[in-house]
Backbone as JSON Lines, residues from 0, in Angstrom:
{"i":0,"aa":"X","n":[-14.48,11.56,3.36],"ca":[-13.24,11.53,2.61],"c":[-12.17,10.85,3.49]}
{"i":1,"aa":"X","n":[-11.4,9.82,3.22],"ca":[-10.53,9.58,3.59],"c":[-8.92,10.02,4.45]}
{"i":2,"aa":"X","n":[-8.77,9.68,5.52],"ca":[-7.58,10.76,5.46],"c":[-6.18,10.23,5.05]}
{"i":3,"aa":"X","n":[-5.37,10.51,5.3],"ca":[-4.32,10.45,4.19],"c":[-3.01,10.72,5.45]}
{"i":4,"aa":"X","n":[-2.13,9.96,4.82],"ca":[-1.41,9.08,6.26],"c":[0.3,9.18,5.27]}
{"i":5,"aa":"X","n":[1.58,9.44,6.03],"ca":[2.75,9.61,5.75],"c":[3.31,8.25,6.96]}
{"i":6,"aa":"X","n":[3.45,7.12,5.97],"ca":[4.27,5.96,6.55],"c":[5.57,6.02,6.65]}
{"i":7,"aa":"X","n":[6.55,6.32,7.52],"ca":[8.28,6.31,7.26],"c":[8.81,5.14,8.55]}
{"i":8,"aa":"X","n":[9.79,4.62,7.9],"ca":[10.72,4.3,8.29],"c":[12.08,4.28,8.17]}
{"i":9,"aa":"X","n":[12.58,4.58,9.26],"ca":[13.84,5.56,8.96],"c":[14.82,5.05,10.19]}
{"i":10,"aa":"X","n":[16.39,4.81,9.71],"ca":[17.44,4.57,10.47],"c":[18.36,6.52,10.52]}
{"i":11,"aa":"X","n":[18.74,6.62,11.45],"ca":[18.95,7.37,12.07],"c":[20.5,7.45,12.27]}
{"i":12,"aa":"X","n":[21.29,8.36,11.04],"ca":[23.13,8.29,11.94],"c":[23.53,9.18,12.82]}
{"i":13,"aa":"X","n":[23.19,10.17,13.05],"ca":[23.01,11.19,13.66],"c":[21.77,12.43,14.51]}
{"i":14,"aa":"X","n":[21.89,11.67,15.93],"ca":[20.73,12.75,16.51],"c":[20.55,13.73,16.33]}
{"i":15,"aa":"X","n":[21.74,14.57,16.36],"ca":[21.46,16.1,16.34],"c":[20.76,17.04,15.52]}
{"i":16,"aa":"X","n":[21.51,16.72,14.35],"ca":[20.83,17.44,13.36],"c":[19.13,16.66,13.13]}
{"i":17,"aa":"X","n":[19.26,15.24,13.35],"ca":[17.58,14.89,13.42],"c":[16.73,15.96,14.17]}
{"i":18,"aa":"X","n":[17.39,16.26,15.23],"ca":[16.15,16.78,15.9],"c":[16.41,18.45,15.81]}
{"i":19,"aa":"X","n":[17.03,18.58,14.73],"ca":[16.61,20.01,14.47],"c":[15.54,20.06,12.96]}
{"i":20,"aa":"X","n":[15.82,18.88,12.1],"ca":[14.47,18.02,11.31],"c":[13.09,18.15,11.99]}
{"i":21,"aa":"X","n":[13.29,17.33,13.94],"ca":[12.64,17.13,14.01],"c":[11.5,18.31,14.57]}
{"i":22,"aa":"X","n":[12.6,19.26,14.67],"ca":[11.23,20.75,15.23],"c":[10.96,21.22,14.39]}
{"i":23,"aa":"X","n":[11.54,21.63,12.71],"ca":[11.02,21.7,11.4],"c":[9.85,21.43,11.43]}
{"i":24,"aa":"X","n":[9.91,19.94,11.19],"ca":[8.48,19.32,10.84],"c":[7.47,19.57,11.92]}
{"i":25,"aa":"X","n":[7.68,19.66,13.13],"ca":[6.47,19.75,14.1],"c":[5.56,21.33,13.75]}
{"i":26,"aa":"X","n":[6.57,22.34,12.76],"ca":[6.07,23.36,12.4],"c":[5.1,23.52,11.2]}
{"i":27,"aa":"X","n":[6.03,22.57,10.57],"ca":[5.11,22.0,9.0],"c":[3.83,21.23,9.33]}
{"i":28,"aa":"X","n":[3.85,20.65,9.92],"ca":[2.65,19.94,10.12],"c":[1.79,20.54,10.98]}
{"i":29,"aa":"X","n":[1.66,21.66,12.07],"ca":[0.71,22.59,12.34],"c":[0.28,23.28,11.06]}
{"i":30,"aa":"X","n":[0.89,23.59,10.38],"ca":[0.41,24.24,8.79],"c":[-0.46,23.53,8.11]}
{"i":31,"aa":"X","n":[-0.25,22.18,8.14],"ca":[-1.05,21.24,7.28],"c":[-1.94,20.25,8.2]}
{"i":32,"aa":"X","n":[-2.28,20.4,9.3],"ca":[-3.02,19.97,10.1],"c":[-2.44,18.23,10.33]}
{"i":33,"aa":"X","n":[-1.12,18.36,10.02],"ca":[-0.48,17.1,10.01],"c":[-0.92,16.57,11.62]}
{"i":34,"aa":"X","n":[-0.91,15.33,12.51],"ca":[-0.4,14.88,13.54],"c":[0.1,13.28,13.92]}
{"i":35,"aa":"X","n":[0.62,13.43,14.84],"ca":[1.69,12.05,15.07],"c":[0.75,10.97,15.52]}
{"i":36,"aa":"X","n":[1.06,10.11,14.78],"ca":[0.18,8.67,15.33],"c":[0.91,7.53,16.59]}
{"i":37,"aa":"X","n":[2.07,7.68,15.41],"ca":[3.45,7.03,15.65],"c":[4.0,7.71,15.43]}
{"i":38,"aa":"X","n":[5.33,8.26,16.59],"ca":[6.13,9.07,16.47],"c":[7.39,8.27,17.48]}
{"i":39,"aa":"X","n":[8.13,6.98,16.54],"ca":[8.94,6.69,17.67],"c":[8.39,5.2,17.92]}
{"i":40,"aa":"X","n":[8.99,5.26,19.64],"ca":[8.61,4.16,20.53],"c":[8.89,2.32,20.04]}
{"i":41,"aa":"X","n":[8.55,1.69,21.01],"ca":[8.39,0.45,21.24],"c":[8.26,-0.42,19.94]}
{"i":42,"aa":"X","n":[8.74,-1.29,19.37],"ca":[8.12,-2.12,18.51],"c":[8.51,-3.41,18.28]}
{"i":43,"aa":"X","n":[8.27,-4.33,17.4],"ca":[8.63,-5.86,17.55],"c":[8.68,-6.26,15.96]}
{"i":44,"aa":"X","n":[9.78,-6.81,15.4],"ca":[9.15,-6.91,14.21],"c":[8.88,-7.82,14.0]}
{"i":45,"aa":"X","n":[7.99,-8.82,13.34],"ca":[7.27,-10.14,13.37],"c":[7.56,-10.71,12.0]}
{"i":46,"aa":"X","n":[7.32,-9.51,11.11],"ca":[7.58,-10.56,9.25],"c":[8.34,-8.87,8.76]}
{"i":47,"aa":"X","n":[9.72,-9.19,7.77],"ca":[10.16,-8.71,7.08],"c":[11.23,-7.87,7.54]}
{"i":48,"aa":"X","n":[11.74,-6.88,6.85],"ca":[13.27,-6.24,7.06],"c":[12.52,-5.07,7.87]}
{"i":49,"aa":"X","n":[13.12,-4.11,9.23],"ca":[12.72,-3.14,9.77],"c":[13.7,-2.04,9.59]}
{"i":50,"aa":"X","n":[13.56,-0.91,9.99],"ca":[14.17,0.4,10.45],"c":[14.41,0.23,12.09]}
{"i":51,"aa":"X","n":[15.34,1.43,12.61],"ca":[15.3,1.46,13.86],"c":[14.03,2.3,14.35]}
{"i":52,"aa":"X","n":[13.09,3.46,13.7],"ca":[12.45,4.39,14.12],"c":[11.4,4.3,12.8]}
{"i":53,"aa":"X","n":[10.5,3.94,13.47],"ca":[8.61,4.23,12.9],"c":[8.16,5.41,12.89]}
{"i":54,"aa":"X","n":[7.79,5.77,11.96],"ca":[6.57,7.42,12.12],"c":[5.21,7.43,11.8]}
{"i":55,"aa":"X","n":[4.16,7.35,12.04],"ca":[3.25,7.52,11.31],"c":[2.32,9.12,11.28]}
{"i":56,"aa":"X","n":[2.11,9.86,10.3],"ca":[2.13,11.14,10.7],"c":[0.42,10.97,9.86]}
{"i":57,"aa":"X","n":[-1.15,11.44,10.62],"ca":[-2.36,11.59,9.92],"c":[-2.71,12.88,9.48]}
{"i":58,"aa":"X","n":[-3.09,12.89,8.39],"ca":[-3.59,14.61,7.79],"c":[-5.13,14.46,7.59]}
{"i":59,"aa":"X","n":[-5.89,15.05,7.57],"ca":[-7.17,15.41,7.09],"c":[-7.59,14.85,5.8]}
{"i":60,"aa":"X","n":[-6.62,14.75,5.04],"ca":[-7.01,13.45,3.54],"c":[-5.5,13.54,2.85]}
{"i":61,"aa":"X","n":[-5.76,12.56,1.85],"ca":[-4.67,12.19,0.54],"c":[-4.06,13.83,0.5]}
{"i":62,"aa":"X","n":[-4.85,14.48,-0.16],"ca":[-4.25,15.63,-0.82],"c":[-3.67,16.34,-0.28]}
{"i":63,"aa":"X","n":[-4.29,17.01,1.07],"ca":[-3.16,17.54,2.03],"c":[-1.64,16.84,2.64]}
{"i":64,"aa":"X","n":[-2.02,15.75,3.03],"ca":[-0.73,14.86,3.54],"c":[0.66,15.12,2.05]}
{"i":65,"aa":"X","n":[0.19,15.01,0.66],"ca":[0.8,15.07,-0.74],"c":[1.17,16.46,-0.65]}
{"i":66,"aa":"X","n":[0.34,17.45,-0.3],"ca":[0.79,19.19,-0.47],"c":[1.52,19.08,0.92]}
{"i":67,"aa":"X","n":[1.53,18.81,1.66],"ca":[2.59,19.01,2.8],"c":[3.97,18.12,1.83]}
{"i":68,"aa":"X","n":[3.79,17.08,1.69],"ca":[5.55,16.47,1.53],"c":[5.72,17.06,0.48]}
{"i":69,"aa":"X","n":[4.87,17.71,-0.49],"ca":[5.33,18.42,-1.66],"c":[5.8,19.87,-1.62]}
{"i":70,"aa":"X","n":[5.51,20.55,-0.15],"ca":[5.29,21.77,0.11],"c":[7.03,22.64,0.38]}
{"i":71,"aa":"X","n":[7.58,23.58,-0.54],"ca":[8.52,24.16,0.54],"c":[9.05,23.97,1.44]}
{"i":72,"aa":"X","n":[8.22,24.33,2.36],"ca":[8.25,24.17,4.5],"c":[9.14,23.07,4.42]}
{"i":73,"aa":"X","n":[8.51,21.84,3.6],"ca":[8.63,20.29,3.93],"c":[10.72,19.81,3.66]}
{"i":74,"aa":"X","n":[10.36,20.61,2.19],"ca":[11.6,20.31,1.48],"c":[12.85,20.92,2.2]}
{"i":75,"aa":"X","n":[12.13,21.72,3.13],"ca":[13.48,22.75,3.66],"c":[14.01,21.76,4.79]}
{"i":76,"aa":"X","n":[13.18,21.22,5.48],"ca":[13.04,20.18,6.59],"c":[13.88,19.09,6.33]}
{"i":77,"aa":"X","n":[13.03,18.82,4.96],"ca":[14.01,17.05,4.24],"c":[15.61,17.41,3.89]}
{"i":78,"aa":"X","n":[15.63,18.75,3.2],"ca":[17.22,19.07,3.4],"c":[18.35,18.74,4.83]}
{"i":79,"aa":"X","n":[17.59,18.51,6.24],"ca":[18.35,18.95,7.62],"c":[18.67,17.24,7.7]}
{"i":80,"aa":"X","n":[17.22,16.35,7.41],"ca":[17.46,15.2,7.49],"c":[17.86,14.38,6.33]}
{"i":81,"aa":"X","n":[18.31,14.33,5.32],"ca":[18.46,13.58,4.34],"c":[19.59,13.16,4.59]}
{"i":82,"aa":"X","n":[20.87,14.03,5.1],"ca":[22.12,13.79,4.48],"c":[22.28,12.4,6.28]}
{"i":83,"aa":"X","n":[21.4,12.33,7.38],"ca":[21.64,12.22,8.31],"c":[20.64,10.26,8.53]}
{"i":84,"aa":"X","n":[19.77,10.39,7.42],"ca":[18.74,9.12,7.91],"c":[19.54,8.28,6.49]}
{"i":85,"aa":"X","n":[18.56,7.34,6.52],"ca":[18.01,6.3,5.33],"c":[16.66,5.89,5.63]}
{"i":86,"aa":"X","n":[15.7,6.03,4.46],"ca":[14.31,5.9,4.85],"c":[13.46,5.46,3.64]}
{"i":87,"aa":"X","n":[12.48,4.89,4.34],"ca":[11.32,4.32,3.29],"c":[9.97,4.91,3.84]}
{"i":88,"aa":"X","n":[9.71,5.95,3.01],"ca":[8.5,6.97,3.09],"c":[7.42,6.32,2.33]}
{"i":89,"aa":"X","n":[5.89,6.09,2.47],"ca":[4.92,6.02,1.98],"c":[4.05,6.94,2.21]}
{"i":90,"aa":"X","n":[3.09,7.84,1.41],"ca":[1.86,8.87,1.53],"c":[0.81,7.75,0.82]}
{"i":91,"aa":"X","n":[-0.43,7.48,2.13],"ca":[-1.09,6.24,1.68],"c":[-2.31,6.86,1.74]}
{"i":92,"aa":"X","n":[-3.62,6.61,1.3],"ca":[-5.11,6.87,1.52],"c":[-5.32,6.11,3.24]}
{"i":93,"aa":"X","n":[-5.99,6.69,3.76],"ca":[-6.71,5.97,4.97],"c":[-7.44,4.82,4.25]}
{"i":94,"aa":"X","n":[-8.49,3.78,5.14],"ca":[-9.06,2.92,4.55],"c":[-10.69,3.71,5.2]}
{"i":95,"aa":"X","n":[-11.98,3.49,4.81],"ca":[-13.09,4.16,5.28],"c":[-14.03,3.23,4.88]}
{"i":96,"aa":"X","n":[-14.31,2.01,4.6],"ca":[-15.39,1.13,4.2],"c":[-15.49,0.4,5.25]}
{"i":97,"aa":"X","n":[-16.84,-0.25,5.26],"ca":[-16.94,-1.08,6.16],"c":[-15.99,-1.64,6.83]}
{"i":98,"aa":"X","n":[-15.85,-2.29,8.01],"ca":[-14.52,-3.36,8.53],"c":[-15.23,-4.51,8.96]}
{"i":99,"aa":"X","n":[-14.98,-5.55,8.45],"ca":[-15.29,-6.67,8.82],"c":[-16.06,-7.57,10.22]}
């Protein structure tokens, strides 16, 4: 089964309250076996419009990664950061077929 992947990119107006978002979620996602791929760091952008801050967060498949951002826990979390980012979230399938 595929696993199932939370793409964000997100500009950031305020640290503080981010990183009280950001210990939220490190709680939510022990619940849902969420973990950080990309969390942050280094990047370059080569083609198209960017964010200042990348996330990539892997779950165990589609459905869990969907019941976590759909979950309570999650929404209580997205309340600390909403009023504080701007972001472009994707919940994507992994890929699992052959690779070229």
């Amino acid at each position: 089964m595929p696993k199932g992947y939370w793409i964000a990119r997100v500009d950031v107006t305020d640290m503080t309250p981010y990183k009280a978002y950001s210990d939220a979620l490190d709680a939510v996602l022990g619940k849902y076996k969420g973990r950080f791929v990309v969390r942050g760091g280094k990047f370059e952008t080569v083609e198209g419009t960017t964010r200042a801050r990348h996330v990539v967060i892997e779950f165990p498949d589609m459905q869990t990664a969907l019941d976590c951002w759909n979950s309570r826990e999650y929404r209580d979390a997205l309340a600390i950061r909403a009023p504080v980012t701007e972001a472009d979230i994707v919940v994507i399938e992994g890929y699992e077929e052959p690779q070229p």
